[in-house]
MARBA-3410 file (N, C-alpha, C, O; in Angstrom, 1 decimal):
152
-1.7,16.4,-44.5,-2.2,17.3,-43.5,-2.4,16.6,-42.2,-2.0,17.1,-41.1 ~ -3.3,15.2,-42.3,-3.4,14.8,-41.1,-2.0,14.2,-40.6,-2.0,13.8,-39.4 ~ -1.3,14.2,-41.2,0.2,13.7,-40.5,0.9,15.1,-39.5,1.4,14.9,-38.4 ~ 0.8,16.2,-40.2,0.9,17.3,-39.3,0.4,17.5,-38.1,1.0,17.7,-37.1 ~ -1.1,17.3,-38.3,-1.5,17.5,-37.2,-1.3,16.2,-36.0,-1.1,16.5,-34.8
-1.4,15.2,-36.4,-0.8,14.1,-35.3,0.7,14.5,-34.7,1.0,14.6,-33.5 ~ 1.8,14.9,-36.2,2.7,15.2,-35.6,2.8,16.4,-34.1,3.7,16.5,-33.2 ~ 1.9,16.9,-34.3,1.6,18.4,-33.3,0.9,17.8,-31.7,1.1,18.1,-30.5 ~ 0.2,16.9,-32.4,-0.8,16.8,-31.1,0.6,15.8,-30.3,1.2,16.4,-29.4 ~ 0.8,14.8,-30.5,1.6,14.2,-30.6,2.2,14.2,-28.9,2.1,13.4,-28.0
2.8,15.8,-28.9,3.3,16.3,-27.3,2.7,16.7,-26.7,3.1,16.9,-25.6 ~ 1.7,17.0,-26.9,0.0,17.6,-25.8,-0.7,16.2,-25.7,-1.7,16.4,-25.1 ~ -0.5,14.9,-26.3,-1.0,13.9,-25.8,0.0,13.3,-24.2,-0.4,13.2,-23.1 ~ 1.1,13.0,-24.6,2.1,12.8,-24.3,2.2,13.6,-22.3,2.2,13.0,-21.2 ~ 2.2,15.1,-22.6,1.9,16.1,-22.1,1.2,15.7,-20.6,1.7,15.8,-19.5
-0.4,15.0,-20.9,-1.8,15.2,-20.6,-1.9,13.9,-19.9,-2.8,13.4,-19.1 ~ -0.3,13.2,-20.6,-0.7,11.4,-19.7,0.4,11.4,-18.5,0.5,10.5,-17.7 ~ 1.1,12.8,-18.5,2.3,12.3,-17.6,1.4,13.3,-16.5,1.4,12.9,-15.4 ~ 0.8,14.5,-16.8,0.2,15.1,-16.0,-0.8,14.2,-15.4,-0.4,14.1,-14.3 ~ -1.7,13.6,-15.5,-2.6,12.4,-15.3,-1.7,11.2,-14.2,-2.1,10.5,-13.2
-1.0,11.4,-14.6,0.1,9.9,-13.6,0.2,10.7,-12.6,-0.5,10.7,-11.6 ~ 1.3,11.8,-12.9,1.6,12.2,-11.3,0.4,12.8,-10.4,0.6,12.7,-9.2 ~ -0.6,13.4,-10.8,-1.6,13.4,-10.0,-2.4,12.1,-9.5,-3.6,12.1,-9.1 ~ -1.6,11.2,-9.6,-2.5,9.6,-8.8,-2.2,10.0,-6.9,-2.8,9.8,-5.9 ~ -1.1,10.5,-7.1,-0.1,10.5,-5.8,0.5,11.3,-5.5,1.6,11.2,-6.1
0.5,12.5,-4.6,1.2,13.2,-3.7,2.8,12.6,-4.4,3.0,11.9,-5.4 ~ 3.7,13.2,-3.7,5.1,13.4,-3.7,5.6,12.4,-2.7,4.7,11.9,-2.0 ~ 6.7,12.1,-2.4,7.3,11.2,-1.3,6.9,11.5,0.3,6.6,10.8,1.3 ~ 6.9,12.6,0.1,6.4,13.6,1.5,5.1,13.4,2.0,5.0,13.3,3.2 ~ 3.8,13.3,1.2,2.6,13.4,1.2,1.9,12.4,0.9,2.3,11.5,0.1
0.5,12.1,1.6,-0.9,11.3,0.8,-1.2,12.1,-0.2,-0.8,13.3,-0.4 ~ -2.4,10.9,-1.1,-3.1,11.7,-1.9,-4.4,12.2,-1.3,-4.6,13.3,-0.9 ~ -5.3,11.3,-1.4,-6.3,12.1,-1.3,-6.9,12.1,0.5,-7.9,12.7,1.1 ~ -6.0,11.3,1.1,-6.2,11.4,2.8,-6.2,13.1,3.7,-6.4,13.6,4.8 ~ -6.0,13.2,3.1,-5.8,15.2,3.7,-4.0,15.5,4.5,-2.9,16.1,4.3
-4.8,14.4,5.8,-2.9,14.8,6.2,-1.9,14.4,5.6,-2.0,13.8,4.5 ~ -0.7,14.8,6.1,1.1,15.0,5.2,1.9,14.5,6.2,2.2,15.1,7.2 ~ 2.4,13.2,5.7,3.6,12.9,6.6,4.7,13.2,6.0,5.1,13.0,4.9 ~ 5.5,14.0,7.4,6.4,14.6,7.1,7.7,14.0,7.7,8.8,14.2,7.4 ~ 7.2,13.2,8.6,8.8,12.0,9.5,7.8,11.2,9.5,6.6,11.4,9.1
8.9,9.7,10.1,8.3,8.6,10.8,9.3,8.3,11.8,10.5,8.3,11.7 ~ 8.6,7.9,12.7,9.0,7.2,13.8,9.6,5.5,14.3,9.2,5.4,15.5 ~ 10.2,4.5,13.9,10.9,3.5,14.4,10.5,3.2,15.4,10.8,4.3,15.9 ~ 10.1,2.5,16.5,10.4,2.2,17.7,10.3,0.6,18.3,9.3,0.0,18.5 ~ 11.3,0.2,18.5,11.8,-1.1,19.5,11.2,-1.2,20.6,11.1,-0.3,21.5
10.8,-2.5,20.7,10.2,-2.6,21.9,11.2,-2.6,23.1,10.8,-2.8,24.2 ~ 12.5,-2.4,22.8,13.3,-2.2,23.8,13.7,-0.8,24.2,14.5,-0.5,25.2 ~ 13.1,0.1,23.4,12.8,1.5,24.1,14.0,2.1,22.9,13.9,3.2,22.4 ~ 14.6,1.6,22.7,15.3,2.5,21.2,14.4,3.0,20.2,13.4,2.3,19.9 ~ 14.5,4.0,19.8,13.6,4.8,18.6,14.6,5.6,17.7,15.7,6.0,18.1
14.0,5.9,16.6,14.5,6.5,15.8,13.5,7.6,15.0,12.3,7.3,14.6 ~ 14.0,8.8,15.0,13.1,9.4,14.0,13.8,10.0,12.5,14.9,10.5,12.3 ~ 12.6,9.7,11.2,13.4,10.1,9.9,12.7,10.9,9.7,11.5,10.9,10.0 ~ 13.6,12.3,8.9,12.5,13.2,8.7,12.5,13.4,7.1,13.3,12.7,6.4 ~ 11.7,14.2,6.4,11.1,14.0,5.2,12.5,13.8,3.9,12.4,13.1,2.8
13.7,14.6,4.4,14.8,14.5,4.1,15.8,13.3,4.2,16.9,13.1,3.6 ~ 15.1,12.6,5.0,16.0,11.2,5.2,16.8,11.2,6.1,17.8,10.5,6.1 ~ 16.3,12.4,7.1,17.9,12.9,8.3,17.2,11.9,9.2,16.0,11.9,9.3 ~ 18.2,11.0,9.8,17.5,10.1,10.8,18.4,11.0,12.2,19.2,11.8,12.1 ~ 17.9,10.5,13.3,17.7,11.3,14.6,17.7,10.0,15.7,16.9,9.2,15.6
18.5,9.9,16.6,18.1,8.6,17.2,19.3,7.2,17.0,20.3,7.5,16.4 ~ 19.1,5.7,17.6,19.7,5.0,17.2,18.7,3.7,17.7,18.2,3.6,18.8 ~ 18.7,2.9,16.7,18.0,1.6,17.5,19.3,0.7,17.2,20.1,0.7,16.2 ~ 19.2,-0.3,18.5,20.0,-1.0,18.7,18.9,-2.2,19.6,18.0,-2.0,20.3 ~ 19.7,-3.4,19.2,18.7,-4.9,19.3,20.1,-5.7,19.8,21.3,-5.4,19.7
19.2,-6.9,20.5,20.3,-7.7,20.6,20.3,-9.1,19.7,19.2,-9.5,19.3 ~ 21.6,-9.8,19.4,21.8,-10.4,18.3,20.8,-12.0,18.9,20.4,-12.4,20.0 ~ 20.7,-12.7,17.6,19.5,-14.0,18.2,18.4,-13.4,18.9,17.6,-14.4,19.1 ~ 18.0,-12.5,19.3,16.8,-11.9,19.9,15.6,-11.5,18.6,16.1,-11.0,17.6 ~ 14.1,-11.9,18.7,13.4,-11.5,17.8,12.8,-10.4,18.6,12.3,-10.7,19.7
12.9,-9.1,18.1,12.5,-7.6,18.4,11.5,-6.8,17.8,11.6,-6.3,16.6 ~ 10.5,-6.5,18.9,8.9,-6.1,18.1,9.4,-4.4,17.6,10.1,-3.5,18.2 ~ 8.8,-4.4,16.6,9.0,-2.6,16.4,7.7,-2.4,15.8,6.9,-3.2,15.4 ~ 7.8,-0.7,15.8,6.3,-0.3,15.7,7.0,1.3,15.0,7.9,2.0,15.5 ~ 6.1,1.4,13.9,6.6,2.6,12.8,5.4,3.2,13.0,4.4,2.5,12.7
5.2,4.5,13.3,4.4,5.7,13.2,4.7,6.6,12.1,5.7,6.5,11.4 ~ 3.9,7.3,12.1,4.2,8.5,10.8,3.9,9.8,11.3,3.2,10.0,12.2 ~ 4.4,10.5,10.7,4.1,12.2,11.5,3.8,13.2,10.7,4.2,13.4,9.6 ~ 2.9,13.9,11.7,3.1,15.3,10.5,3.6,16.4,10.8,4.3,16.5,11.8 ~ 3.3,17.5,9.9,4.3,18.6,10.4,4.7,19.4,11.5,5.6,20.2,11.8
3.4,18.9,12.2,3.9,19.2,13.9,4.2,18.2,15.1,4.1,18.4,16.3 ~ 4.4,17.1,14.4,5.1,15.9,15.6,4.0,15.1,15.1,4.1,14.2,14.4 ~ 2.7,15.6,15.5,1.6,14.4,15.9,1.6,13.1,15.0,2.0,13.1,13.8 ~ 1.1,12.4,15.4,0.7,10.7,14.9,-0.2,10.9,13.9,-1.2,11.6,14.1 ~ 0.0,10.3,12.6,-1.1,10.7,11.5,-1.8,9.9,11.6,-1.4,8.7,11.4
-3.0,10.0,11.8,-4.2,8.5,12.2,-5.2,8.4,11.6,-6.3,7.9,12.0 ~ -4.7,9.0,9.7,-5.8,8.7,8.9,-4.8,8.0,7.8,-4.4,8.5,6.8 ~ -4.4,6.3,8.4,-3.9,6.0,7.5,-4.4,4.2,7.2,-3.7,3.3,7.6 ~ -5.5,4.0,6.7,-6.1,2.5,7.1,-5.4,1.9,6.5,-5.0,2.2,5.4 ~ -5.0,0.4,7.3,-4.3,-0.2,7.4,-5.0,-1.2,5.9,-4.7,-2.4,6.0
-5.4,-1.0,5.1,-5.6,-1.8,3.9,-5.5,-0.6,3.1,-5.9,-0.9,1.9 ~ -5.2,0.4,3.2,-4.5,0.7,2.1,-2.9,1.5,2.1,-2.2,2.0,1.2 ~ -2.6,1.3,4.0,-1.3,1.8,3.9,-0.3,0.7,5.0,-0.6,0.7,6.2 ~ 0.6,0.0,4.6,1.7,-0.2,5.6,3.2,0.2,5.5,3.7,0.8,4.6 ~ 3.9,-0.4,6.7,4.9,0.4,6.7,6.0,0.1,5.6,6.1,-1.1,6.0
6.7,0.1,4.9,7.7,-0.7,4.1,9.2,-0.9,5.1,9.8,0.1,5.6 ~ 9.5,-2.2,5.2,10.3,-2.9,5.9,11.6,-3.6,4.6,11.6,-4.7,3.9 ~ 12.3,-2.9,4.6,13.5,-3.9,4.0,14.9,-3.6,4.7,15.4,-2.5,4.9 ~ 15.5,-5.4,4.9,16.7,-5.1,5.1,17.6,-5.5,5.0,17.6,-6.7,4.5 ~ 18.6,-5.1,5.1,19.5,-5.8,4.2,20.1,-6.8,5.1,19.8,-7.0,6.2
21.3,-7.8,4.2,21.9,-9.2,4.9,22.3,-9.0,5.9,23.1,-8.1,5.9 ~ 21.9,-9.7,7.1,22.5,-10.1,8.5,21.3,-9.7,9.1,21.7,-9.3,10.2 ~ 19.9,-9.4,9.1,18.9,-8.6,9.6,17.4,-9.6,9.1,17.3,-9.6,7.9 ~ 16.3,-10.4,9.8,15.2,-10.4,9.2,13.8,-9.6,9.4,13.9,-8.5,10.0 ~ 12.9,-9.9,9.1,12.1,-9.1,9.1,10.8,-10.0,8.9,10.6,-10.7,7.9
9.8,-9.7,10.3,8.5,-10.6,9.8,7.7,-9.7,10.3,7.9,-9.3,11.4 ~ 6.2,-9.3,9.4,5.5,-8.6,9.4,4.4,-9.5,10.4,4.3,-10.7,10.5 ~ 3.9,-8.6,11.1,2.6,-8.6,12.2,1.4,-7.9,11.8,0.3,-8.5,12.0 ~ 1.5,-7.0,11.5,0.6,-5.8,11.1,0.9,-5.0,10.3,2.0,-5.3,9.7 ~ 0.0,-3.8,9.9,0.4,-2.9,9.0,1.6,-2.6,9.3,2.7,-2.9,8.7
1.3,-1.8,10.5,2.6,-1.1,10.7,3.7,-1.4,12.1,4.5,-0.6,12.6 ~ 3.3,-3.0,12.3,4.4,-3.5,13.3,4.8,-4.5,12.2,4.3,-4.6,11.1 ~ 5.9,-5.3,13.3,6.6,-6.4,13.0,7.7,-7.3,13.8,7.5,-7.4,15.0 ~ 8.7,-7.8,13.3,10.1,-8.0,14.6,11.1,-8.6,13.8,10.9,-9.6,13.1 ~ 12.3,-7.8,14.1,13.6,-7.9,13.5,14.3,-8.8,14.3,14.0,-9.0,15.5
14.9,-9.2,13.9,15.7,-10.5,14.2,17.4,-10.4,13.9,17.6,-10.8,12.8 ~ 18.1,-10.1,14.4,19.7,-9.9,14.0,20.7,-11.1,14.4,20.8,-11.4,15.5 ~ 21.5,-11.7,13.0,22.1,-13.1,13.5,23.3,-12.7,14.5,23.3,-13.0,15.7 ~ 24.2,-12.0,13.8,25.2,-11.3,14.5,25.6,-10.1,14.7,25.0,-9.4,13.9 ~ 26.4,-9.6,15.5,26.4,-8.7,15.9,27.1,-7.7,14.9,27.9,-8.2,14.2
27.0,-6.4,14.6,27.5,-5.3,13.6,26.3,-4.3,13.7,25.7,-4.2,14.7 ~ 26.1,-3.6,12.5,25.1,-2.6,11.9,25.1,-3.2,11.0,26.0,-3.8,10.4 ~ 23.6,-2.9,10.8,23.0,-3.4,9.3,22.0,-2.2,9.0,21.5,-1.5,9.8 ~ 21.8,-2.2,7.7,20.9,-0.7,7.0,19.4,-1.5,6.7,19.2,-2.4,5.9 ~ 18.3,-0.8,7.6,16.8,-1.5,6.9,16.2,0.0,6.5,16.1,1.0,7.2
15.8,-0.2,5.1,15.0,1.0,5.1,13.8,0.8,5.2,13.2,-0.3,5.2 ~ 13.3,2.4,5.3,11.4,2.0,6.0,11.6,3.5,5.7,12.4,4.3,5.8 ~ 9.4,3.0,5.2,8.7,4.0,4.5,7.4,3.5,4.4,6.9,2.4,4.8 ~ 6.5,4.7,3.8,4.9,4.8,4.0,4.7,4.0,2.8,4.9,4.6,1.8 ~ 4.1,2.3,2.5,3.5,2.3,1.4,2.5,1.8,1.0,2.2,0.7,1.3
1.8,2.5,0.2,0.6,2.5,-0.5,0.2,1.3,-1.6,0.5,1.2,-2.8 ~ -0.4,0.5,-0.8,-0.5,-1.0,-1.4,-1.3,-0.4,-2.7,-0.7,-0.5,-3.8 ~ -2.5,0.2,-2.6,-3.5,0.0,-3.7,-2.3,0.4,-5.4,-2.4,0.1,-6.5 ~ -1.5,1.0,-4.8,-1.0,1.7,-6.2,0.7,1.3,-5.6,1.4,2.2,-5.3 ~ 1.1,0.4,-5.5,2.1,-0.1,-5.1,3.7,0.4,-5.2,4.7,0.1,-5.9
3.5,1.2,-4.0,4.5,2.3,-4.3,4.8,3.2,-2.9,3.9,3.5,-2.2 ~ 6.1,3.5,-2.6,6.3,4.1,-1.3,5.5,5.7,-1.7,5.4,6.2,-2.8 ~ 4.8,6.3,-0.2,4.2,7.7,-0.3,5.3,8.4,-0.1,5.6,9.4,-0.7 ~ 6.2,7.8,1.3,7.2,8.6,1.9,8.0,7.5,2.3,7.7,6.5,2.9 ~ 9.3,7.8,1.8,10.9,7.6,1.9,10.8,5.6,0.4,10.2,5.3,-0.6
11.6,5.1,1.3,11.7,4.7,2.3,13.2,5.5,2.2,13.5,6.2,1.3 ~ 13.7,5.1,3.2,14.8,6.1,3.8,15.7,4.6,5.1,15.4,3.9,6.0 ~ 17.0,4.7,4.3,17.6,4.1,5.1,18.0,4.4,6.9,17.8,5.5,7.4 ~ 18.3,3.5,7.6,18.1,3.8,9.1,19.1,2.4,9.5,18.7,1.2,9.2 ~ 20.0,2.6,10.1,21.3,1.4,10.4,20.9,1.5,11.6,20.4,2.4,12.2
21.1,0.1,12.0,20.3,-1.1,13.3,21.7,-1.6,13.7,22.6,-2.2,13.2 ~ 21.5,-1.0,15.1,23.0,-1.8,15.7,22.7,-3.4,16.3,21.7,-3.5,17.1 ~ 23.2,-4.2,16.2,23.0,-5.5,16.7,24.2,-5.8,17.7,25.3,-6.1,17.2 ~ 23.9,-5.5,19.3,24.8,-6.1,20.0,25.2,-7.4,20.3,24.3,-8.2,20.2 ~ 26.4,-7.7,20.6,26.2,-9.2,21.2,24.9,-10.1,22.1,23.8,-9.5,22.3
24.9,-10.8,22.4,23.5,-11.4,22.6,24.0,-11.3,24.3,25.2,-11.7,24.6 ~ 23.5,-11.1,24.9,23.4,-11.0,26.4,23.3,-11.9,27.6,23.3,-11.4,28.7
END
């Protein structure tokens, strides 16, 4: 009998732990327990290129850098009406920075840093919201190609 009943509970344990996990964390789109929802983020070069991604991964924009040049950028986050989400503290959210070969990347801050490109082409870095405490992107990351011109 008690083998039945284990066998039964079995998927209502199972059930009750996956429900339990995904309520740690909002969806790719969203915080958890911060209130606002980022819905894009914003890229920006300190050379005045920007880029915007929106929750879909449609990027908007182009950043372009020059090659051997180390270049400050600064990633915002948005919500559903443009604005700057500015409940995001920086110990428990930064930006996620990766990129791929021909591209570096050195963190400053949460959510700055400065790219560095050896030579000239496009290269893909993705970037996204992530949530150190629980080590894990909130939103995207979401690829975004970086043009590297010749050096000037």
């Amino acid at each position: 009998m008690s083998q039945l009943i284990l066998r039964r509970l079995r998927p209502l344990v199972a059930l009750a732990a996956l429900t339990l996990g995904l309520g740690a964390c909002k969806d790719s789109t969203g915080l958890d327990e911060h209130g606002e929802e980022v819905h894009a983020m914003k890229v920006t070069l300190a050379n005045g290129s920007s880029v915007t991604v929106s929750e879909t991964g449609a990027v908007t924009g182009t950043l372009t850098m020059s090659a051997g040049t180390a270049t400050t950028l600064t990633v915002t986050f948005l919500d559903d009406a443009g604005a700057v989400v500015t409940d995001l503290p920086a110990a428990e959210y930064q930006a996620s920075v990766s990129p791929n070969a021909g591209i570096t990347f050195a963190r400053t801050g949460a959510f700055t840093g400065m790219l560095q490109g050896a030579t000239a082409g496009t290269v893909t870095v993705r970037f996204g919201l992530f949530h150190v405490p629980e080590s894990h992107d909130d939103f995207g990351p979401f690829p975004v190609p970086v043009t590297i011109a010749g050096a000037i």
